[in-house]
CHARMM-style PDB file with segment names, atoms N, HN, CA, C and O in Angstrom:
ATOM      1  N   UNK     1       3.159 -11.329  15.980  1.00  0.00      PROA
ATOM      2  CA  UNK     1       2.966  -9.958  15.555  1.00  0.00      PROA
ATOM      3  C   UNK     1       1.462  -9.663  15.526  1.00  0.00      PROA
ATOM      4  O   UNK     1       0.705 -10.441  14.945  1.00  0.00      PROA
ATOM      5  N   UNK     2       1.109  -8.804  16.002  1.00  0.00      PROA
ATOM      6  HN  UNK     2       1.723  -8.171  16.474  1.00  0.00      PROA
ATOM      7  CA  UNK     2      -0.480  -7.885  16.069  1.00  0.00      PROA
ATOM      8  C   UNK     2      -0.883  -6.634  14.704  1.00  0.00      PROA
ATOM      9  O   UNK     2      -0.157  -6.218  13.800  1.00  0.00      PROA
ATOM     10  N   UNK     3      -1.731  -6.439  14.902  1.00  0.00      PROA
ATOM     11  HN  UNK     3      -2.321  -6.777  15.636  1.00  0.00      PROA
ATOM     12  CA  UNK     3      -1.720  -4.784  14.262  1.00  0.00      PROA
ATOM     13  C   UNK     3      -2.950  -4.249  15.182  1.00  0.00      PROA
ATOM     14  O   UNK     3      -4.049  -4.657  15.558  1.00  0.00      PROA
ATOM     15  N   UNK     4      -2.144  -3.125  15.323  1.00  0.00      PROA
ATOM     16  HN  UNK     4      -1.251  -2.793  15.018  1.00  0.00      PROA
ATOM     17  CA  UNK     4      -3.144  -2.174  16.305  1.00  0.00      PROA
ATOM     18  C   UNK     4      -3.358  -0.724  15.795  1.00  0.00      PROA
ATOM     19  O   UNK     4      -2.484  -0.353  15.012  1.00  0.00      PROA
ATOM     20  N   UNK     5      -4.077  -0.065  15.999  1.00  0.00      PROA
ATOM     21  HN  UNK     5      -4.787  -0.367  16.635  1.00  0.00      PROA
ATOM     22  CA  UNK     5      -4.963   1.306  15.536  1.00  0.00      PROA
ATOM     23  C   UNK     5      -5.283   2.038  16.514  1.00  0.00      PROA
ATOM     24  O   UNK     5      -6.207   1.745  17.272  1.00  0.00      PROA
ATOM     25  N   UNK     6      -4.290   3.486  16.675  1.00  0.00      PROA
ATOM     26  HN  UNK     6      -3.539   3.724  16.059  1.00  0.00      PROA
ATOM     27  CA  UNK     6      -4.227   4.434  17.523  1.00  0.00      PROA
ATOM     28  C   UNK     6      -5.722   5.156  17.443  1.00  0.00      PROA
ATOM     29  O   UNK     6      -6.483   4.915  16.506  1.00  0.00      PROA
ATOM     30  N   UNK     7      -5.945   5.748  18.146  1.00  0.00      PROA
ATOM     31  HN  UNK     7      -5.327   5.944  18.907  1.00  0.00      PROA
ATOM     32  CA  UNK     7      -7.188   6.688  18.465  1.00  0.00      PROA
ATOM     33  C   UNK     7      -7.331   7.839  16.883  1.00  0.00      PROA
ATOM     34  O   UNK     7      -8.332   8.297  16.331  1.00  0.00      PROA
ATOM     35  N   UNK     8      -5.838   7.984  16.562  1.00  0.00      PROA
ATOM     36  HN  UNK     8      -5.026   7.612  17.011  1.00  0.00      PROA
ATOM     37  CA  UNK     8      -6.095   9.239  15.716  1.00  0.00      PROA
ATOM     38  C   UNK     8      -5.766   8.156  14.535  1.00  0.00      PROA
ATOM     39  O   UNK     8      -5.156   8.680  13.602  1.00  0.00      PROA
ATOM     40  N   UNK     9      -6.038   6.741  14.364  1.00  0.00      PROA
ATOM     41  HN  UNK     9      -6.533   6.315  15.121  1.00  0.00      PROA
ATOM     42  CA  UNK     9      -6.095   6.273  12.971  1.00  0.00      PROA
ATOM     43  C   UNK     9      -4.723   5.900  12.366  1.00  0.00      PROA
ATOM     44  O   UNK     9      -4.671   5.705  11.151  1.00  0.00      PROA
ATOM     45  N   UNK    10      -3.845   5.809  12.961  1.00  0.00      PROA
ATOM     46  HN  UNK    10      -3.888   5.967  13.947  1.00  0.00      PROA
ATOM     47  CA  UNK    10      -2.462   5.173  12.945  1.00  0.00      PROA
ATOM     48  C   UNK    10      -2.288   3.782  12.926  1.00  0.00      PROA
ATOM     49  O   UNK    10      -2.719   3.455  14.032  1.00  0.00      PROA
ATOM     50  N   UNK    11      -1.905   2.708  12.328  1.00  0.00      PROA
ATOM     51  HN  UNK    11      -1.554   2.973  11.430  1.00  0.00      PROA
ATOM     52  CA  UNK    11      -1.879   1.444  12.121  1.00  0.00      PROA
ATOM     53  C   UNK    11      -0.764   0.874  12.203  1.00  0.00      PROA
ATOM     54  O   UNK    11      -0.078   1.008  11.190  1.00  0.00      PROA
ATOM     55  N   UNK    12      -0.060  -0.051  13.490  1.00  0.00      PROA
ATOM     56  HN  UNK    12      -0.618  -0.160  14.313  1.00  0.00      PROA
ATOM     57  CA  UNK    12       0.935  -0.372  13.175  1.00  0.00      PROA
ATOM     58  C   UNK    12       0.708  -1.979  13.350  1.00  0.00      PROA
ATOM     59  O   UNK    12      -0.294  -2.675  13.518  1.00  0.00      PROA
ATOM     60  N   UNK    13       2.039  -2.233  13.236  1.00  0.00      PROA
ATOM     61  HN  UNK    13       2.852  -1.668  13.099  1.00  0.00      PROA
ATOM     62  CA  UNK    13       2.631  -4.313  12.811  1.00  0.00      PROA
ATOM     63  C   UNK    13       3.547  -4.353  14.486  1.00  0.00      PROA
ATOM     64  O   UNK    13       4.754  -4.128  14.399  1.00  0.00      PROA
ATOM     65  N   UNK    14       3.065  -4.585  15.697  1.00  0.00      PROA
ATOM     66  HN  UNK    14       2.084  -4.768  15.767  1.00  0.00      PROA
ATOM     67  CA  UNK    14       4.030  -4.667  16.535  1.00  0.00      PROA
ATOM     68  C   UNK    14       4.365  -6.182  17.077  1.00  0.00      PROA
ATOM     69  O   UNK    14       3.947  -7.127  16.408  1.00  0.00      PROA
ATOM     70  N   UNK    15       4.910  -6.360  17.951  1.00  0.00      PROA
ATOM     71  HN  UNK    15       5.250  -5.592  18.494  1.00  0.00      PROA
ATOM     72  CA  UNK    15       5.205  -7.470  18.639  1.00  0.00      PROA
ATOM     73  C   UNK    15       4.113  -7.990  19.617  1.00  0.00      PROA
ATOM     74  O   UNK    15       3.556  -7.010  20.112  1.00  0.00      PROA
ATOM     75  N   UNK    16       3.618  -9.102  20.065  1.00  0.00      PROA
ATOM     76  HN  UNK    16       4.071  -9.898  19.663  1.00  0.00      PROA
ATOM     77  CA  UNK    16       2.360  -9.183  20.697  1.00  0.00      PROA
ATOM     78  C   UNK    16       2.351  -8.457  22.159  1.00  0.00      PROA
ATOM     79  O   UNK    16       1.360  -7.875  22.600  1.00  0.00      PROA
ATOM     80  N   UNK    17       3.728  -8.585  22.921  1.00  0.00      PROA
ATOM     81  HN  UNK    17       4.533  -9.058  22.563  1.00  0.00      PROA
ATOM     82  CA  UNK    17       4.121  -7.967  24.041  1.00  0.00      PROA
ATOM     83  C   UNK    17       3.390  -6.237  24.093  1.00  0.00      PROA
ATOM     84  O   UNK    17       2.630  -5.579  24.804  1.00  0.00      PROA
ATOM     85  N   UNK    18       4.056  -6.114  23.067  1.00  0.00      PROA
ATOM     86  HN  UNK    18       4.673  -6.648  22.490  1.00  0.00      PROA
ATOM     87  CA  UNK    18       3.539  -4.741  23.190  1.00  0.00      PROA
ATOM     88  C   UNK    18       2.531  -4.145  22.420  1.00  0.00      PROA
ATOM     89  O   UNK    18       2.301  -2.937  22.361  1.00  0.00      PROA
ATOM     90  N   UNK    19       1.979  -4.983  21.874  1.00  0.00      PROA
ATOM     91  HN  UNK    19       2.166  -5.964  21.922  1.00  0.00      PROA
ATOM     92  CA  UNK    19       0.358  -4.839  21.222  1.00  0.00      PROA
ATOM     93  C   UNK    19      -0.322  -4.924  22.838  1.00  0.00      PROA
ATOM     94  O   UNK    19      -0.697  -3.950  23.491  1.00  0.00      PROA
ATOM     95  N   UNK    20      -0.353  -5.953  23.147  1.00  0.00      PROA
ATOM     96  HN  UNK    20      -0.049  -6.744  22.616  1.00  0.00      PROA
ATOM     97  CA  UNK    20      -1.335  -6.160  24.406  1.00  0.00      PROA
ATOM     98  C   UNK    20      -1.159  -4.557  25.485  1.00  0.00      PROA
ATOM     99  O   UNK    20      -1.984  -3.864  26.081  1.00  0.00      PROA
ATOM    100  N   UNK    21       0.082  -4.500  25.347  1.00  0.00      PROA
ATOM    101  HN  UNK    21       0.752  -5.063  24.863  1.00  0.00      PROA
ATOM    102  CA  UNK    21       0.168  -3.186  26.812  1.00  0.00      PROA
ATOM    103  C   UNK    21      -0.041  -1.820  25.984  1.00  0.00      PROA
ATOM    104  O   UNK    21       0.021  -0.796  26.665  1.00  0.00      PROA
ATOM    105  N   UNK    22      -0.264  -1.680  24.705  1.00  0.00      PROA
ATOM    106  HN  UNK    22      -0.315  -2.511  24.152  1.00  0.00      PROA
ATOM    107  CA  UNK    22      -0.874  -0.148  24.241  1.00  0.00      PROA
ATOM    108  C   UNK    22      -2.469  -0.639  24.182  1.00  0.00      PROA
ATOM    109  O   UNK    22      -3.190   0.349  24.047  1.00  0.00      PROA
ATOM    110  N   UNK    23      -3.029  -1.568  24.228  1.00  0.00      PROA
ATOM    111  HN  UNK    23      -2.444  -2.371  24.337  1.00  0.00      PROA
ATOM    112  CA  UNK    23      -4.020  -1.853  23.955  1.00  0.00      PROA
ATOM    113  C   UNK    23      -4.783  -1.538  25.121  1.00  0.00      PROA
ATOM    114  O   UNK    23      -5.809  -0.893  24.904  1.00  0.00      PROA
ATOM    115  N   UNK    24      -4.447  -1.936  26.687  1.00  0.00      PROA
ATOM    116  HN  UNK    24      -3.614  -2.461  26.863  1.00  0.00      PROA
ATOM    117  CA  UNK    24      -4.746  -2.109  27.525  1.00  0.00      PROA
ATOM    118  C   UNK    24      -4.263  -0.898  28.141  1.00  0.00      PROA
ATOM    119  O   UNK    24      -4.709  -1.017  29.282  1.00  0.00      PROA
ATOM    120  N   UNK    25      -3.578   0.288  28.102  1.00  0.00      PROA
ATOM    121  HN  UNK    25      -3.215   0.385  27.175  1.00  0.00      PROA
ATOM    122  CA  UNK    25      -3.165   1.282  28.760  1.00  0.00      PROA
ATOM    123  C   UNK    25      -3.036   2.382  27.871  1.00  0.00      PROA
ATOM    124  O   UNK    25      -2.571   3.400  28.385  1.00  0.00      PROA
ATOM    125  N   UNK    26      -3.326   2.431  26.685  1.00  0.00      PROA
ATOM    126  HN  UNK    26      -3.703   1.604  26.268  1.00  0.00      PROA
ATOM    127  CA  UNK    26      -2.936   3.550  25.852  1.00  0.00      PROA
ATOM    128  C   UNK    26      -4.294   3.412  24.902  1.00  0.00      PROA
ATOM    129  O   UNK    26      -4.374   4.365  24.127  1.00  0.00      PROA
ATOM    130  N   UNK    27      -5.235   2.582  24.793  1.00  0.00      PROA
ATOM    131  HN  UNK    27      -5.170   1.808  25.423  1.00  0.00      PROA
ATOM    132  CA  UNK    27      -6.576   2.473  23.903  1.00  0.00      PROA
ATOM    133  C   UNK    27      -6.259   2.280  22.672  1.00  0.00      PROA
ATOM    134  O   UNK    27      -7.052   2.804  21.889  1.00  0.00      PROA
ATOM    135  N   UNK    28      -5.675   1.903  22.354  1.00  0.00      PROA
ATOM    136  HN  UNK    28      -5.031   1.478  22.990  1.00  0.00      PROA
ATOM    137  CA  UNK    28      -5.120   1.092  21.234  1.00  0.00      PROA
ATOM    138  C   UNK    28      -6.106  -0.108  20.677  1.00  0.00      PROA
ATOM    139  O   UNK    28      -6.669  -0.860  21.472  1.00  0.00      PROA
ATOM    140  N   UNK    29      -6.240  -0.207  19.525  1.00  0.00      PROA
ATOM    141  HN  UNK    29      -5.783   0.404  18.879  1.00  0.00      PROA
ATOM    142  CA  UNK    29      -7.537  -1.506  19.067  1.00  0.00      PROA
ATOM    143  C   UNK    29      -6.830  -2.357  18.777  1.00  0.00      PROA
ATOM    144  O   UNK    29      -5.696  -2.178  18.332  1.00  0.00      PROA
ATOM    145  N   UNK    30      -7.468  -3.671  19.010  1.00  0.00      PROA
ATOM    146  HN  UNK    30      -8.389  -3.816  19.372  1.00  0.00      PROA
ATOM    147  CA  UNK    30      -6.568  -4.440  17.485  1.00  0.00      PROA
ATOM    148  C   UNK    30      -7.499  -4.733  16.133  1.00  0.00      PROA
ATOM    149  O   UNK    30      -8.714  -4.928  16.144  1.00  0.00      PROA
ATOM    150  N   UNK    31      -6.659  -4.716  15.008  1.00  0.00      PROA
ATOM    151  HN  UNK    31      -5.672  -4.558  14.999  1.00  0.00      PROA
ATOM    152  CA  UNK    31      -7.276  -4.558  13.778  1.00  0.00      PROA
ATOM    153  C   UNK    31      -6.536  -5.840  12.880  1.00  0.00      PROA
ATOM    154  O   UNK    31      -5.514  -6.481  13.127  1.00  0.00      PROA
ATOM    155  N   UNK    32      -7.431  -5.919  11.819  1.00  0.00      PROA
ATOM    156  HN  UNK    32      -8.261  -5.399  11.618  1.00  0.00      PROA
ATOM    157  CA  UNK    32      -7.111  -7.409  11.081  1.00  0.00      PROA
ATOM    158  C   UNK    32      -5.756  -6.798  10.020  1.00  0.00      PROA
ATOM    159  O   UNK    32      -5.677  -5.641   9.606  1.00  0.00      PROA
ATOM    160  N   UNK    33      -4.555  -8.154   9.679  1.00  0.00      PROA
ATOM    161  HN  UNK    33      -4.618  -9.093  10.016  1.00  0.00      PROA
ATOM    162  CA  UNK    33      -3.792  -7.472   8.952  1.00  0.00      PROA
ATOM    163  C   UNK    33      -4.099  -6.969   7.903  1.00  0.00      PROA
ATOM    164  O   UNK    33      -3.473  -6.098   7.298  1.00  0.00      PROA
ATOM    165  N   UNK    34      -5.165  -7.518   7.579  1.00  0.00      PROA
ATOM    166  HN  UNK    34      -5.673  -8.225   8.070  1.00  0.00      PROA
ATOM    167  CA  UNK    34      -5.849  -6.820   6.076  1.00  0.00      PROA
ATOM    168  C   UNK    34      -5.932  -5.300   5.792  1.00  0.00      PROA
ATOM    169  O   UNK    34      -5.601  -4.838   4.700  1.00  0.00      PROA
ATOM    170  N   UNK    35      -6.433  -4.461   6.920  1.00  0.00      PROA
ATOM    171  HN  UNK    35      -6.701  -4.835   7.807  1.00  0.00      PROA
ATOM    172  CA  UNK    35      -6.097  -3.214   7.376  1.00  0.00      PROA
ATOM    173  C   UNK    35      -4.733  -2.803   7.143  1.00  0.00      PROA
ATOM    174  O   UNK    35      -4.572  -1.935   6.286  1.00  0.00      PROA
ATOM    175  N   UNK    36      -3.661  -3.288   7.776  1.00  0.00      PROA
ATOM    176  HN  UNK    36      -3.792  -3.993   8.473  1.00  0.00      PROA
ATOM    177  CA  UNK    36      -2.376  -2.648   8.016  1.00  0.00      PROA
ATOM    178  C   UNK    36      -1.736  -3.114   6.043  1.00  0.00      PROA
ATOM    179  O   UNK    36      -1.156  -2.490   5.155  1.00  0.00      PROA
ATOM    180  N   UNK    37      -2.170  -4.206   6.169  1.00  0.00      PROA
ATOM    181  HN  UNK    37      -2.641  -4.713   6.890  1.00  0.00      PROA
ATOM    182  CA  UNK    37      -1.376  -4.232   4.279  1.00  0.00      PROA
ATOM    183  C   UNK    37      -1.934  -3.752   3.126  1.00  0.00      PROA
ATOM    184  O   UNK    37      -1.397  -3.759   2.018  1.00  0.00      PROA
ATOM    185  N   UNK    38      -3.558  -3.126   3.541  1.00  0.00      PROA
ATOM    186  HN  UNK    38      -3.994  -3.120   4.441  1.00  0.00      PROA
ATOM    187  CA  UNK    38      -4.082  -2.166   2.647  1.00  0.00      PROA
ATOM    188  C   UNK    38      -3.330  -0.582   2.725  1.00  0.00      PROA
ATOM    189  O   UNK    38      -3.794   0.299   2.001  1.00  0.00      PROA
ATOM    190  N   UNK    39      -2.300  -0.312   3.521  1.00  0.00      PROA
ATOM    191  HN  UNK    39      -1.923  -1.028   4.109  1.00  0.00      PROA
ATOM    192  CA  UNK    39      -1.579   0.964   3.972  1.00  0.00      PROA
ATOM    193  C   UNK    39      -0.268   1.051   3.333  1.00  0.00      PROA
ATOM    194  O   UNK    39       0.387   2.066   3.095  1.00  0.00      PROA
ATOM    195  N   UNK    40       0.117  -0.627   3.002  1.00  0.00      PROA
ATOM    196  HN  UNK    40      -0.415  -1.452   3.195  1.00  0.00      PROA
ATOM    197  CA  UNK    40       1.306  -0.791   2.637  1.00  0.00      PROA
ATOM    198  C   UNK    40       1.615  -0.809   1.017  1.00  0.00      PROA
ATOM    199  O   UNK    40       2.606  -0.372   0.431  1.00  0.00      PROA
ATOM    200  N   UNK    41       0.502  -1.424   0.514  1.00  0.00      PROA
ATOM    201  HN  UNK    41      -0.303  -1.779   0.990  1.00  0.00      PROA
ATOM    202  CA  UNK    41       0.067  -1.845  -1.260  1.00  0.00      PROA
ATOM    203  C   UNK    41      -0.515  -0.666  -1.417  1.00  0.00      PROA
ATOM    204  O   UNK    41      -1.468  -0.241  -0.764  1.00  0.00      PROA
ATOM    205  N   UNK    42       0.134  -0.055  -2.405  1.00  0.00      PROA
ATOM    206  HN  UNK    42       0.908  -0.400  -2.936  1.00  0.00      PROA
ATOM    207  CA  UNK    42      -0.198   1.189  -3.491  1.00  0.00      PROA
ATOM    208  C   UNK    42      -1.465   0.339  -4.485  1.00  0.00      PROA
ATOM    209  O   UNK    42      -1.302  -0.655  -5.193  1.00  0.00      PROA
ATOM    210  N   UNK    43      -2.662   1.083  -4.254  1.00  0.00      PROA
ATOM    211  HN  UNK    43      -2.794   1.891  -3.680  1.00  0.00      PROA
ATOM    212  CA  UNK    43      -3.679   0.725  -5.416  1.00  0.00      PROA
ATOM    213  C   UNK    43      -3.429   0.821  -6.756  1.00  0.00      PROA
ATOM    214  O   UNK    43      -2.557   1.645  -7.032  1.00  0.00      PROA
ATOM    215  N   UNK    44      -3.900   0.260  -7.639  1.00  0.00      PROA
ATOM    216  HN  UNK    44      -4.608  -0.409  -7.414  1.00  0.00      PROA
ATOM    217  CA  UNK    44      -2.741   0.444  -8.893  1.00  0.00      PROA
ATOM    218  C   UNK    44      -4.080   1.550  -9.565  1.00  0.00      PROA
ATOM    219  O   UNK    44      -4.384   1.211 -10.709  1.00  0.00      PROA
ATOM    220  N   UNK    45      -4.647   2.410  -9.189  1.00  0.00      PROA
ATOM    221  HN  UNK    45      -4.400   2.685  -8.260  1.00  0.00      PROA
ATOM    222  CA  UNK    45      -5.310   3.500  -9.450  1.00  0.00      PROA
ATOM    223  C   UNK    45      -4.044   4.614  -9.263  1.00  0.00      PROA
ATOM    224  O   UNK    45      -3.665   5.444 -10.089  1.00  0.00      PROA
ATOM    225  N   UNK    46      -3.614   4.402  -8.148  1.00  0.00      PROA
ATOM    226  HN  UNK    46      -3.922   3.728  -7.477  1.00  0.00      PROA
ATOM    227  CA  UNK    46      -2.463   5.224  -7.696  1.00  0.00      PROA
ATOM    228  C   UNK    46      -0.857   5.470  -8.321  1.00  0.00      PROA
ATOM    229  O   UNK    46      -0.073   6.418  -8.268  1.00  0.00      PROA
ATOM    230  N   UNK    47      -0.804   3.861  -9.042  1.00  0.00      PROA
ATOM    231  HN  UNK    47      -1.441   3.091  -9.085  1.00  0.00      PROA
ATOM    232  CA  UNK    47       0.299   3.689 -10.034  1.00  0.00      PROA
ATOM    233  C   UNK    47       0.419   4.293 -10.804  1.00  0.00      PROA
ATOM    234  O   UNK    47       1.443   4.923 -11.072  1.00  0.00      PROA
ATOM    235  N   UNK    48      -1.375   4.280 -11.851  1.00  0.00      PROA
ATOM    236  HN  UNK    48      -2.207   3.768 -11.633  1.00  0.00      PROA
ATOM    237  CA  UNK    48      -1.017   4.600 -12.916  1.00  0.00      PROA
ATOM    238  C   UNK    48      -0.849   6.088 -13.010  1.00  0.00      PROA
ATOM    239  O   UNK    48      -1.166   6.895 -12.136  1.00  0.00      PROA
ATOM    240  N   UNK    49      -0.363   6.327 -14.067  1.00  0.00      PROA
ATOM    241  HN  UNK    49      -0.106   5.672 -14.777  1.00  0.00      PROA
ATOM    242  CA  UNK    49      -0.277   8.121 -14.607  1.00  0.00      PROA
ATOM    243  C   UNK    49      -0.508   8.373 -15.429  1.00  0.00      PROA
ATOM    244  O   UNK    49      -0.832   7.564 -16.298  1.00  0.00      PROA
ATOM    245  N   UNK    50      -0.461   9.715 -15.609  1.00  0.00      PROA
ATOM    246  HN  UNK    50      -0.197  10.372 -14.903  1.00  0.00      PROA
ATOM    247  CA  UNK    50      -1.182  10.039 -17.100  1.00  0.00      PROA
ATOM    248  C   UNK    50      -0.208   9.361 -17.923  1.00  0.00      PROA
ATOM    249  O   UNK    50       0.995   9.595 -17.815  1.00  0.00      PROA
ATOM    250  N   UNK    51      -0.690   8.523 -18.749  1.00  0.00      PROA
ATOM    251  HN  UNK    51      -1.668   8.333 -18.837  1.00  0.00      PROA
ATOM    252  CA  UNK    51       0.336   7.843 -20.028  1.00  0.00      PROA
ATOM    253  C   UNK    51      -0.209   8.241 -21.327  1.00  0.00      PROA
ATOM    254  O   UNK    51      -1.129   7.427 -21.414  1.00  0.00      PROA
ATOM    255  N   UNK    52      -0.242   8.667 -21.974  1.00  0.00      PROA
ATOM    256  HN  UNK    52       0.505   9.328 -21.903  1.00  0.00      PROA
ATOM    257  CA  UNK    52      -1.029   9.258 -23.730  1.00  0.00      PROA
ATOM    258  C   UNK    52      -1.054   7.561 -23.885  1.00  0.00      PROA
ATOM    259  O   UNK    52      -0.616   6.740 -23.080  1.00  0.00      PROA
ATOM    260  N   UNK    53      -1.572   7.371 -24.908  1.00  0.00      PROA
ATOM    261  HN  UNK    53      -1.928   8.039 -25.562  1.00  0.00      PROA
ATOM    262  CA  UNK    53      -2.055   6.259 -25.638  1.00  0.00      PROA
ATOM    263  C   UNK    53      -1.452   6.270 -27.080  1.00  0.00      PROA
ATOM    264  O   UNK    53      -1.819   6.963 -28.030  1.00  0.00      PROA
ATOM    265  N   UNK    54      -0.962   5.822 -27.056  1.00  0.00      PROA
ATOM    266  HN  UNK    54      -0.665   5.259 -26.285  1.00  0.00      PROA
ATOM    267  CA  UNK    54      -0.495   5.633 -28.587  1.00  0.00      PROA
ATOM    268  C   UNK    54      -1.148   4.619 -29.252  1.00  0.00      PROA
ATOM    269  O   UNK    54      -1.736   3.712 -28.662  1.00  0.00      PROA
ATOM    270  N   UNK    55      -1.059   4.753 -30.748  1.00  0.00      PROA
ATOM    271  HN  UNK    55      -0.582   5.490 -31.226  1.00  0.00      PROA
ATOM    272  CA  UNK    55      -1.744   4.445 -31.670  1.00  0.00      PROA
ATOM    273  C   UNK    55      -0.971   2.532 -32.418  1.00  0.00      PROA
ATOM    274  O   UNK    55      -0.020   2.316 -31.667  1.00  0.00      PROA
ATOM    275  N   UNK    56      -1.014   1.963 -32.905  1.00  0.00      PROA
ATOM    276  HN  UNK    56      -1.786   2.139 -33.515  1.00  0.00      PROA
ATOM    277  CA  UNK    56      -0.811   0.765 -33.395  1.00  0.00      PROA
ATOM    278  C   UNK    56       0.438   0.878 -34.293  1.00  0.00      PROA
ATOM    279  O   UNK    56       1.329   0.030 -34.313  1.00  0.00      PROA
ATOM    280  N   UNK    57       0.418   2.202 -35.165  1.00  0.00      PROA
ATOM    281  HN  UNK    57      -0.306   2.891 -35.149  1.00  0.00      PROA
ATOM    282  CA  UNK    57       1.600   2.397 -35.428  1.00  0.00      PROA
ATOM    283  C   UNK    57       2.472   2.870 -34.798  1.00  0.00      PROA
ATOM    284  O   UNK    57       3.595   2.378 -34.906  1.00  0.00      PROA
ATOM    285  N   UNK    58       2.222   4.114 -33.828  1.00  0.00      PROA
ATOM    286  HN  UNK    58       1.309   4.514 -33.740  1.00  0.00      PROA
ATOM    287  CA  UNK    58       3.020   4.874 -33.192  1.00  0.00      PROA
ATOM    288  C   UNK    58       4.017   3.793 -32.479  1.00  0.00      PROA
ATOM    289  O   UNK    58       5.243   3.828 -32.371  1.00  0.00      PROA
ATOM    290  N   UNK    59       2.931   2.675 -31.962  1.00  0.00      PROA
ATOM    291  HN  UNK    59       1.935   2.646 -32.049  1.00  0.00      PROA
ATOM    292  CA  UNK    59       4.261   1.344 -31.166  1.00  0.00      PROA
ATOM    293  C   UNK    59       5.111   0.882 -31.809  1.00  0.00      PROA
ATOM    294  O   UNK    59       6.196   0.699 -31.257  1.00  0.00      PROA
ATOM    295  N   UNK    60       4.959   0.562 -33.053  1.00  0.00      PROA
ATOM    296  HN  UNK    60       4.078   0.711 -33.501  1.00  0.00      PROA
ATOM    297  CA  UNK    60       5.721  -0.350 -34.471  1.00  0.00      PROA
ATOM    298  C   UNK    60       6.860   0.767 -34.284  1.00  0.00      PROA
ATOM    299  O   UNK    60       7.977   0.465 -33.864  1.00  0.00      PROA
ATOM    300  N   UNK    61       6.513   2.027 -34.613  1.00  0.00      PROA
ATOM    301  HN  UNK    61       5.606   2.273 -34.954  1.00  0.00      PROA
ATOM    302  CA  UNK    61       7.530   2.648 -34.755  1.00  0.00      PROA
ATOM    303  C   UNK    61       8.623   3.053 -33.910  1.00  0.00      PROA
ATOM    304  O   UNK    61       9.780   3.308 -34.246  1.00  0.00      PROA
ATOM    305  N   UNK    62       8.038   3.081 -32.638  1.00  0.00      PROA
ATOM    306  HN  UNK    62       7.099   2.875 -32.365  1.00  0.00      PROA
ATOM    307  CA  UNK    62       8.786   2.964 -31.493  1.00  0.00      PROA
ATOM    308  C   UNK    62       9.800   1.663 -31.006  1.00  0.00      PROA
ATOM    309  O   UNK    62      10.956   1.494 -30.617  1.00  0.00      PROA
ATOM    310  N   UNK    63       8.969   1.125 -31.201  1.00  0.00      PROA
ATOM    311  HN  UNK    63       8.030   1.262 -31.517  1.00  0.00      PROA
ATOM    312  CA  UNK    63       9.548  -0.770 -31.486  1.00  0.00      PROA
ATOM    313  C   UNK    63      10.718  -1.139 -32.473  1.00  0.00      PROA
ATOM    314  O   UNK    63      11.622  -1.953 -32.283  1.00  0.00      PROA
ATOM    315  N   UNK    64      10.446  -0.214 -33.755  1.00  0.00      PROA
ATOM    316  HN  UNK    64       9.713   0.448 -33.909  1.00  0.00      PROA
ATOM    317  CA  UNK    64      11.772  -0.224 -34.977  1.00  0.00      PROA
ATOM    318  C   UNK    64      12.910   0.517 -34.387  1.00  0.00      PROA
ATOM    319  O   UNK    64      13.983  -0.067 -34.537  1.00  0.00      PROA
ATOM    320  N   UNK    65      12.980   1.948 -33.586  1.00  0.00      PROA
ATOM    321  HN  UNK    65      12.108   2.422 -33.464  1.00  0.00      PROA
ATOM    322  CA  UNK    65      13.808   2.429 -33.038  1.00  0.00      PROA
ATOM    323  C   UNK    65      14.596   1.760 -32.203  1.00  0.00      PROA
ATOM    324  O   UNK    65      15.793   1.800 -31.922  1.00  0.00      PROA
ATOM    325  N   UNK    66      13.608   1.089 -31.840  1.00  0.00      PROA
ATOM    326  HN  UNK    66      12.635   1.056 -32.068  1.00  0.00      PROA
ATOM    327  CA  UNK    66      14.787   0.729 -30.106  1.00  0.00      PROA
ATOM    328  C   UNK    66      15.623  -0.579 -30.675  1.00  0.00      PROA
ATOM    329  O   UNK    66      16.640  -0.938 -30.083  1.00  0.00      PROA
ATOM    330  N   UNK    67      15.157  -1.261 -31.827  1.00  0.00      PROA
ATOM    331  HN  UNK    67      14.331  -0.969 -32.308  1.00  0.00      PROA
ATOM    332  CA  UNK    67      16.401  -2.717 -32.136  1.00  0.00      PROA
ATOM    333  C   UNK    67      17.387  -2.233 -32.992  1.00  0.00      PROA
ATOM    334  O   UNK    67      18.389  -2.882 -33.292  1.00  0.00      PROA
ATOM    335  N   UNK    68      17.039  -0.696 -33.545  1.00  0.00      PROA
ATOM    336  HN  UNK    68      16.224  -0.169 -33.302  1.00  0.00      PROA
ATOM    337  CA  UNK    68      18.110  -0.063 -33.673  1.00  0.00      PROA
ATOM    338  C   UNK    68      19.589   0.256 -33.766  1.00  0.00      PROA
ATOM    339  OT1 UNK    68      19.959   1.415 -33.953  1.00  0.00      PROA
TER     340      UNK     68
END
């Protein structure tokens, strides 16, 4: 398996067969997988969300509810 990078910035995981013939007839790059699995892994900047913060009690109390 290859990873190659279209002209307009497209990144794919192909088979070497056909990595080599977009590469060579269509201008296709090849690029390290590090590239293609930085596309795949969500940054965990991206995970998080707005979450409020609760307070030391606010958890206790949340914590007493749920064994409830």
């Amino acid at each position: 398996m290859k990873c190659i990078k279209s002209k307009e910035g497209e990144i794919r995981r192909v088979k070497e067969d056909e990595a080599d013939l977009k590469v060579a007839q269509y201008g296709w790059v090849f690029v390290p997988k590090s590239e293609w699995k930085a596309l795949r892994k969500p940054t965990k900047s991206d995970v998080v969300t707005d979450v409020a913060e609760l307070s030391i009690e606010e958890k206790r109390l949340a914590r007493k509810k749920k064994t409830k």
